[in-house]
DRENDO-1510 file (C-alpha; in Angstrom, 1 decimal, always signed):
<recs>
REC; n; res; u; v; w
REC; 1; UNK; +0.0; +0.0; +0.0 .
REC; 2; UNK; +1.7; +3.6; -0.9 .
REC; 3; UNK; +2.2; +5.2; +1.8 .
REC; 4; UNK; +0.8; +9.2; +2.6 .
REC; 5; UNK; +3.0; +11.9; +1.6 .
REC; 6; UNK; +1.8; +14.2; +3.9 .
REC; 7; UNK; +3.1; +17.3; +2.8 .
REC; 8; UNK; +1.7; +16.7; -0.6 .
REC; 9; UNK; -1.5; +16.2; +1.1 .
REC; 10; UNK; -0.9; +19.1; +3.2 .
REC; 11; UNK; -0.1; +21.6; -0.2 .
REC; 12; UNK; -3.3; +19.9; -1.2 .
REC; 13; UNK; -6.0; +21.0; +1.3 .
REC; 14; UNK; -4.0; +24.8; +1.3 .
REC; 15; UNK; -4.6; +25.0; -2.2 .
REC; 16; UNK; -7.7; +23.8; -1.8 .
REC; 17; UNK; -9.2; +25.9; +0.8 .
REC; 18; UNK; -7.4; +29.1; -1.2 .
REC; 19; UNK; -9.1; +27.9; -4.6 .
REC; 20; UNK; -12.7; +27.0; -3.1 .
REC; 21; UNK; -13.0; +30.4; -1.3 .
REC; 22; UNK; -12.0; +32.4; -4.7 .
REC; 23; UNK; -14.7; +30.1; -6.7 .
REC; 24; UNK; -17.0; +30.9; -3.7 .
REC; 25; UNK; -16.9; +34.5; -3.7 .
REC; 26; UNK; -17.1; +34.2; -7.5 .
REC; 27; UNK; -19.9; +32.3; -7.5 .
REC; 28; UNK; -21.8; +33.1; -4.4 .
REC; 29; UNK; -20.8; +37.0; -3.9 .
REC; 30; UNK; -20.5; +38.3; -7.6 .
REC; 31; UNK; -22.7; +35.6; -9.6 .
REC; 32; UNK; -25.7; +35.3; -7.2 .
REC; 33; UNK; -27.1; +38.1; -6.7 .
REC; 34; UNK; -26.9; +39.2; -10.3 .
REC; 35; UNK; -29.3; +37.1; -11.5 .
REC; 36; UNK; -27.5; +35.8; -14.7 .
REC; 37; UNK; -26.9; +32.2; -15.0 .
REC; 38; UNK; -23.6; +30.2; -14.3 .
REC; 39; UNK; -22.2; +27.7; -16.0 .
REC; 40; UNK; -21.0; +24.0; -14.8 .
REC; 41; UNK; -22.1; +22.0; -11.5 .
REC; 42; UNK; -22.3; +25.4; -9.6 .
REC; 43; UNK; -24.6; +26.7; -12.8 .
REC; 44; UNK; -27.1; +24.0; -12.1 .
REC; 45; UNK; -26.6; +24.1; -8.2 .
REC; 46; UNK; -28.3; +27.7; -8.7 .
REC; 47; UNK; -30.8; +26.7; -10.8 .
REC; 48; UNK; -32.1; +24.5; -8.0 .
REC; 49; UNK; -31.4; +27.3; -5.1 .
REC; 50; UNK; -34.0; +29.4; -7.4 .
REC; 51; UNK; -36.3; +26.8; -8.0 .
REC; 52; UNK; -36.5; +24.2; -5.1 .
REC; 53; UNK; -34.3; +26.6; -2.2 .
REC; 54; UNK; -31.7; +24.3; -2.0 .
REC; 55; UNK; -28.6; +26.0; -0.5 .
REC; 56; UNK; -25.3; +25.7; -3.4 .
REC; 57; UNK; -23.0; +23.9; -1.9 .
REC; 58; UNK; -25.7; +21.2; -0.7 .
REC; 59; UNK; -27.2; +21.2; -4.3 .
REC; 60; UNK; -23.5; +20.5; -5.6 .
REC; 61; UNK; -23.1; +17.6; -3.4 .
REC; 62; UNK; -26.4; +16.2; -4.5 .
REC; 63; UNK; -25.4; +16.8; -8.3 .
REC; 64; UNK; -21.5; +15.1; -7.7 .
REC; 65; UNK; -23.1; +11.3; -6.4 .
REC; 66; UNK; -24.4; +10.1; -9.5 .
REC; 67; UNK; -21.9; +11.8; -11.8 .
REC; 68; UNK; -18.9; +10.6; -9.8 .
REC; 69; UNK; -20.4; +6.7; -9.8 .
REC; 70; UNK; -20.2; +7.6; -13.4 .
REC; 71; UNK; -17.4; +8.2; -14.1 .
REC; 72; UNK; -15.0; +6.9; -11.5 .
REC; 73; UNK; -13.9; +4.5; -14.1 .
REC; 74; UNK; -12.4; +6.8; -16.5 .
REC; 75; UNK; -10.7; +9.0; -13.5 .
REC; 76; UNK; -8.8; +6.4; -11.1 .
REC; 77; UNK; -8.9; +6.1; -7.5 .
REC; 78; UNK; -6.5; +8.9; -6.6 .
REC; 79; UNK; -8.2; +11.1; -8.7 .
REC; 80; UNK; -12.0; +10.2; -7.4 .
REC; 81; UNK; -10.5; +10.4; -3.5 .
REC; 82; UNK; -8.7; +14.1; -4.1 .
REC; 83; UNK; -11.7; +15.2; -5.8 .
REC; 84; UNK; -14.0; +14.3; -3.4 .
REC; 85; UNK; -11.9; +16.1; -0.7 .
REC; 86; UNK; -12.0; +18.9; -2.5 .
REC; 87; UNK; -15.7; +19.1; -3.5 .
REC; 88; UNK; -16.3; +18.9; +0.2 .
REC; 89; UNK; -14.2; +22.0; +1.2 .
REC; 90; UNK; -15.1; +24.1; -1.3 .
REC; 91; UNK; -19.1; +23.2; -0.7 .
REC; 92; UNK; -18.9; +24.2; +2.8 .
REC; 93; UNK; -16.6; +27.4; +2.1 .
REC; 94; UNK; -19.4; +28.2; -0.3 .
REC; 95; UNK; -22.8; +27.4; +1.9 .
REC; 96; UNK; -20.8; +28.7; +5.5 .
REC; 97; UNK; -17.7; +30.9; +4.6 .
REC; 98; UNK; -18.3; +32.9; +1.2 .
REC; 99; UNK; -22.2; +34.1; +2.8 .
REC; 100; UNK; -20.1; +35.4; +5.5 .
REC; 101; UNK; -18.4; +38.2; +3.2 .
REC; 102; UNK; -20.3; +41.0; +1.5 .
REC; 103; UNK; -22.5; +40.3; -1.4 .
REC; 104; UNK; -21.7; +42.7; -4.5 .
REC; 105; UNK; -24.9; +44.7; -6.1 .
REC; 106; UNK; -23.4; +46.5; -8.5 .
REC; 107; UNK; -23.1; +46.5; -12.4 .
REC; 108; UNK; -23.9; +43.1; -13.9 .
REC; 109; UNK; -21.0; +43.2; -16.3 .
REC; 110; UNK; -18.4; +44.3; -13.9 .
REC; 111; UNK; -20.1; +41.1; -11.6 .
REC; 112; UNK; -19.6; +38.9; -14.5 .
REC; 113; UNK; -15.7; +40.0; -15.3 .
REC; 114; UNK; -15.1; +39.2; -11.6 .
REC; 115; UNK; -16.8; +36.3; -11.4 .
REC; 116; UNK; -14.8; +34.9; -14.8 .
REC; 117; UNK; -11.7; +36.1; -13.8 .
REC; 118; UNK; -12.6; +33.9; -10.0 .
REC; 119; UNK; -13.3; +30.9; -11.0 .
REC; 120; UNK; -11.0; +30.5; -14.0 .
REC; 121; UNK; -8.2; +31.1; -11.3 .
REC; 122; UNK; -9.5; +28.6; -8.9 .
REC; 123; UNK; -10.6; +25.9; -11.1 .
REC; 124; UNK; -6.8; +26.4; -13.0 .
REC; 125; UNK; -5.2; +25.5; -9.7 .
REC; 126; UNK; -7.0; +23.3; -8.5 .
REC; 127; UNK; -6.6; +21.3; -11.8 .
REC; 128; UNK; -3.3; +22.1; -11.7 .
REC; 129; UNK; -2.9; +20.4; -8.0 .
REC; 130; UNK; -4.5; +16.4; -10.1 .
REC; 131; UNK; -8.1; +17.5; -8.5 .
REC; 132; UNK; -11.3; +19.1; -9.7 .
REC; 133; UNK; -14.6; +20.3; -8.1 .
REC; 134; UNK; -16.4; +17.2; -9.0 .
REC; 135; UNK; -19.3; +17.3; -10.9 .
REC; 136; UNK; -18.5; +18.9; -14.4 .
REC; 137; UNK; -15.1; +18.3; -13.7 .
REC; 138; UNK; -15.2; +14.9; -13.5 .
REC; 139; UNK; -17.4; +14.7; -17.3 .
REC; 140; UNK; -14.5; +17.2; -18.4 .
REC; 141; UNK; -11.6; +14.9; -17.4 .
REC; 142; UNK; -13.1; +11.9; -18.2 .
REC; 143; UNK; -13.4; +13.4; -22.0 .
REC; 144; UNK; -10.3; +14.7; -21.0 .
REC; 145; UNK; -8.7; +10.9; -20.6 .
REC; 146; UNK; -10.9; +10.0; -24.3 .
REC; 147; UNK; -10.1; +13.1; -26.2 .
REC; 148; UNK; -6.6; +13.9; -25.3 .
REC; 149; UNK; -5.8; +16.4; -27.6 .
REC; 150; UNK; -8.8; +18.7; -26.8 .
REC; 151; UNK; -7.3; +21.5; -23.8 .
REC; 152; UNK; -9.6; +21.8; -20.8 .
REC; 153; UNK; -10.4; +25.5; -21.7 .
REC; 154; UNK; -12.4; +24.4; -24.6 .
REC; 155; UNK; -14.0; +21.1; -22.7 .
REC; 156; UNK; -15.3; +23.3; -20.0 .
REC; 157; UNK; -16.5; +25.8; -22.6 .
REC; 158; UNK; -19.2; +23.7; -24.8 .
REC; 159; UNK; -20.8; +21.8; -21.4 .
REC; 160; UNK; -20.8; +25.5; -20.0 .
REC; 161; UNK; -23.0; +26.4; -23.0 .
REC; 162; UNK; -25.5; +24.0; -22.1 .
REC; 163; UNK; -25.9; +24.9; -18.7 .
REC; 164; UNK; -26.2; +28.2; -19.6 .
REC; 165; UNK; -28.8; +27.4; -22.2 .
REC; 166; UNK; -31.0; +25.3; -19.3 .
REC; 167; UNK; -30.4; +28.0; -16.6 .
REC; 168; UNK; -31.7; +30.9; -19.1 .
REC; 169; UNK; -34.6; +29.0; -20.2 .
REC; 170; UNK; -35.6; +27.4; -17.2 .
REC; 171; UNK; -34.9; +30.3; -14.5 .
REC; 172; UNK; -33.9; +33.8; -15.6 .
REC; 173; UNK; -35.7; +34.0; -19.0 .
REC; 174; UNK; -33.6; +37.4; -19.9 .
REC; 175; UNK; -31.7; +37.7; -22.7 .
REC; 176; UNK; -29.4; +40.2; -21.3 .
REC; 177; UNK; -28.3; +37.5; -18.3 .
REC; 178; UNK; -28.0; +35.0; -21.2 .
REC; 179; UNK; -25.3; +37.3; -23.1 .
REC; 180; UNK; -23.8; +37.7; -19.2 .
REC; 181; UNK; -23.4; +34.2; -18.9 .
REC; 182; UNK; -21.7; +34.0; -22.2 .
REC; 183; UNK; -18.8; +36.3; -21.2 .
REC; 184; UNK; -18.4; +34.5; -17.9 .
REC; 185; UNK; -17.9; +31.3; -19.3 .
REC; 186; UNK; -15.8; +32.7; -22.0 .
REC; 187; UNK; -13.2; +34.3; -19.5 .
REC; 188; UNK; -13.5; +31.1; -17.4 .
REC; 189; UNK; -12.2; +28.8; -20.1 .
REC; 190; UNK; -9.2; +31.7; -21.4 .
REC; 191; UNK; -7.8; +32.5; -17.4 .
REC; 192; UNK; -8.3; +28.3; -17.0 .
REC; 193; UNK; -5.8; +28.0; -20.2 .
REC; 194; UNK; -4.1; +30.9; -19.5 .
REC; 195; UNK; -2.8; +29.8; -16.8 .
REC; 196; UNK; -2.5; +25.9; -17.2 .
REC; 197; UNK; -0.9; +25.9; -20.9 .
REC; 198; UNK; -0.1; +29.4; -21.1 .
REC; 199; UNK; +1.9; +30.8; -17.8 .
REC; 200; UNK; +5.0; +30.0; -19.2 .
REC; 201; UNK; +4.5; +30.2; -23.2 .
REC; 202; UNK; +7.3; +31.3; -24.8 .
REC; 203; UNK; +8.9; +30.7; -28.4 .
REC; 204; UNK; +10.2; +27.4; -30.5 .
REC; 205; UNK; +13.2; +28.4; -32.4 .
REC; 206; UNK; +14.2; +25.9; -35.7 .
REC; 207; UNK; +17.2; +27.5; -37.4 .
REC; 208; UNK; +18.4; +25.0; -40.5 .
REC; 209; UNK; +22.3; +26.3; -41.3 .
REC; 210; UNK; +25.1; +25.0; -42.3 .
REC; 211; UNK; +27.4; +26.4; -39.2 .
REC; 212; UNK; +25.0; +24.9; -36.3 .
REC; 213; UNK; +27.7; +24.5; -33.5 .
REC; 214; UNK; +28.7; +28.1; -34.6 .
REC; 215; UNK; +24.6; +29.2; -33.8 .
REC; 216; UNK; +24.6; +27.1; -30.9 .
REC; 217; UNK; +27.6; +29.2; -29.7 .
REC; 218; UNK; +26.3; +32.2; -30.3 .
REC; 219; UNK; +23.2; +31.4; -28.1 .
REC; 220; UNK; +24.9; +30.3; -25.2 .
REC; 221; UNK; +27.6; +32.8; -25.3 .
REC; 222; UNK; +25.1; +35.9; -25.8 .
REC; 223; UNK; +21.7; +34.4; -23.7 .
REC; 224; UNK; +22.8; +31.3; -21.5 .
REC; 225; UNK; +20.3; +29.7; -23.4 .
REC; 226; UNK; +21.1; +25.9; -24.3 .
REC; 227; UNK; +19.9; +24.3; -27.7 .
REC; 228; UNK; +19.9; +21.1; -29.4 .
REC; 229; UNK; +21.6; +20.7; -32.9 .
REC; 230; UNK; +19.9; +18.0; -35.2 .
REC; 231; UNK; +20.9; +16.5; -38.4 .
REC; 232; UNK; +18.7; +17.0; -41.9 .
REC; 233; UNK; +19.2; +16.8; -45.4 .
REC; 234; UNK; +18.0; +18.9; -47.9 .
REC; 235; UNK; +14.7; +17.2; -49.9 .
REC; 236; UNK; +16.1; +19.0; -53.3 .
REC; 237; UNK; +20.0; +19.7; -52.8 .
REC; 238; UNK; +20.5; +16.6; -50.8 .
REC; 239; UNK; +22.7; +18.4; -48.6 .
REC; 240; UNK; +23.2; +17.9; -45.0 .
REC; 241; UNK; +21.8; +20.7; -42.6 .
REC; 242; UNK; +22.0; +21.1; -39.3 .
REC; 243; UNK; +18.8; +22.5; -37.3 .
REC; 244; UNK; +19.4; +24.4; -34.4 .
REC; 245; UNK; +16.4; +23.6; -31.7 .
REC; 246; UNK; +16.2; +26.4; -28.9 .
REC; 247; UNK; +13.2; +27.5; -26.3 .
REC; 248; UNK; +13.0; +30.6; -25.4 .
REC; 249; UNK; +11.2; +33.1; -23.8 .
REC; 250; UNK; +9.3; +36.0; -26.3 .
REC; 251; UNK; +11.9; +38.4; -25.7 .
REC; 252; UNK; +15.0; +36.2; -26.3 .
REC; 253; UNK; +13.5; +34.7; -29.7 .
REC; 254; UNK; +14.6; +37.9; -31.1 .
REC; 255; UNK; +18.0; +37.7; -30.1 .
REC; 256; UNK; +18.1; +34.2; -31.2 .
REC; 257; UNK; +16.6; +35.4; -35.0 .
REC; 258; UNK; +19.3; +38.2; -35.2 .
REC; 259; UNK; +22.4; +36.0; -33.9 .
REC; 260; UNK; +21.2; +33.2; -37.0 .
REC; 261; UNK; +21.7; +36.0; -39.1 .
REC; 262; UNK; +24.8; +37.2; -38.1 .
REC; 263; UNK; +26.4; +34.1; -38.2 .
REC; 264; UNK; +24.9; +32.2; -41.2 .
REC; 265; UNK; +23.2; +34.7; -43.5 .
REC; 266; UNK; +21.9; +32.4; -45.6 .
REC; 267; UNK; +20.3; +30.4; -42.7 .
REC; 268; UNK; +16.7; +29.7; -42.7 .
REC; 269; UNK; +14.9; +29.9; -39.0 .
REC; 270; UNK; +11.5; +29.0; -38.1 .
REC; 271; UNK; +9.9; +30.9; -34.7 .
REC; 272; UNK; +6.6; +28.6; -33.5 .
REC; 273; UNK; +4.2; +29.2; -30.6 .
REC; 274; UNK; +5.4; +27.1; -27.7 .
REC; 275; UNK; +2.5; +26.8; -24.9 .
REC; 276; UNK; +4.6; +26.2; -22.2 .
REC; 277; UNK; +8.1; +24.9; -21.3 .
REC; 278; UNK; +9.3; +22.4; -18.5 .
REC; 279; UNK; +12.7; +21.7; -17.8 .
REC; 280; UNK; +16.5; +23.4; -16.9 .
REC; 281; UNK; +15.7; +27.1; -17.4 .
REC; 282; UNK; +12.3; +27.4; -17.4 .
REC; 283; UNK; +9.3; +26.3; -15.1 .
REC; 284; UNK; +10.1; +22.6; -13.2 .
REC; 285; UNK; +7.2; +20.2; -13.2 .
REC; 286; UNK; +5.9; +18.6; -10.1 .
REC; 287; UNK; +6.6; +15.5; -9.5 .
REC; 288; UNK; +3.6; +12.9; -10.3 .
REC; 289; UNK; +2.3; +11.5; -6.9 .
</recs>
């Protein structure tokens, strides 16, 4: 049986309990009250405080049972067990805590920007930390696990829609909190990616020259920045190449271009969008539990 890491655990809860109070006071202090409907588990949670009286945090918990005997096969043990720990915390730092704290009436847009911004930054680390909120989270991972290739921004973005869609139809019948909800769920998904693939994005740098240890010099001497040569030919000269591979942040991809130049006019470079990088000189990855 593995055995607790404890200060894992520990980092865990902190995050956690910082995480559920910002989607709390996103949800229950800026979204509540302004009468526009929210997207996800929390989304429907509402619904039923409007319709039945249900408190939000309870009404989550009710929603999370059969959705997690759902899909507990697609998410794994450890994944089910975190979650549920943190669905609990950040249902009772919504129904107890977030109540607790004043309750914004002002302009309905300027709720909804806050309320984005909020829960995009909690559900992000909280993600981030190999848990969710249950409920939506767990349908979102578990297409997650089937559609790899498909970024949790853009997951959490379509099921948003339909809650949205019920929650407009079924409760607020205004057009105007419709168009609200939109732009919530919008910012959501952007500050979820944002921060997830996007914290550290930088640049991909290809340069295919004929002097590559001379470029690889150049970089190291000028930026500290290490690359990787790799061997090509040519498809019409049949001529071997050497392609410089370098990450690098936005600012030093410039450097990198103008350094090519200098040392192999004739070179050819290649500047892609890198999401984010892991690794010696840039952001270290946690280790997997």
């Amino acid at each position: 049986m593995k055995s607790i890491n404890w200060k894992e655990t520990g980092i865990d809860i902190l995050v956690d309990i910082f995480a559920g109070m910002v989607i709390a006071i996103g949800i229950y202090n800026f979204a509540l009250n302004a009468n526009f409907p929210v997207a996800g588990f929390s989304g429907m949670a509402i619904i039923l405080y409007h319709l039945l009286g249900i408190p939000v945090g309870a009404g989550t918990i009710l929603l999370n049972v059969p959705v997690a005997v759902f899909c507990y096969k697609f998410l794994g043990r450890t994944f089910f067990l975190k979650s549920v720990k943190t669905t609990i915390i950040s249902s009772i730092l919504m129904d107890y805590v977030s109540p607790l704290l004043p309750v914004y009436d002002g302009d309905r847009l300027l709720a909804a920007l806050c309320m984005g911004v909020l829960t995009g930054l909690g559900y992000a680390l909280i993600f981030m930390r190999g848990s969710s909120t249950g409920g939506q989270d767990f349908i979102s991972m578990s297409i997650k696990k089937v559609k790899p290739h498909m970024t949790l921004g853009v997951i959490t973005f379509v099921l948003d829609m339909l809650t949205i869609l019920l929650g407009s139809v079924l409760v607020f019948k205004d057009v105007d909190g419709f168009i609200y909800g939109l732009i919530v769920t919008y910012l959501m998904a952007t500050v979820m990616d944002r921060i997830m693939y996007g914290i550290d994005e930088g640049k991909m740098t290809l340069i295919v020259t004929d002097k590559g240890r001379e470029v690889s010099g150049k970089i190291d001497e000028y930026l500290d920045r290490g690359s990787t040569i790799i061997k090509g030919t040519g498809s019409y000269t049949g001529q071997e190449k050497d392609i410089v591979m370098c990450a690098s942040n936005n600012k030093e991809m410039y450097t990198i271009k103008r350094l090519a130049r200098q040392v192999d006019p004739k070179s050819f470079t290649i500047i892609m969008e890198s999401n984010e990088v892991v690794g010696e000189g840039f952001k270290e990855e946690l280790e997997e539990l």
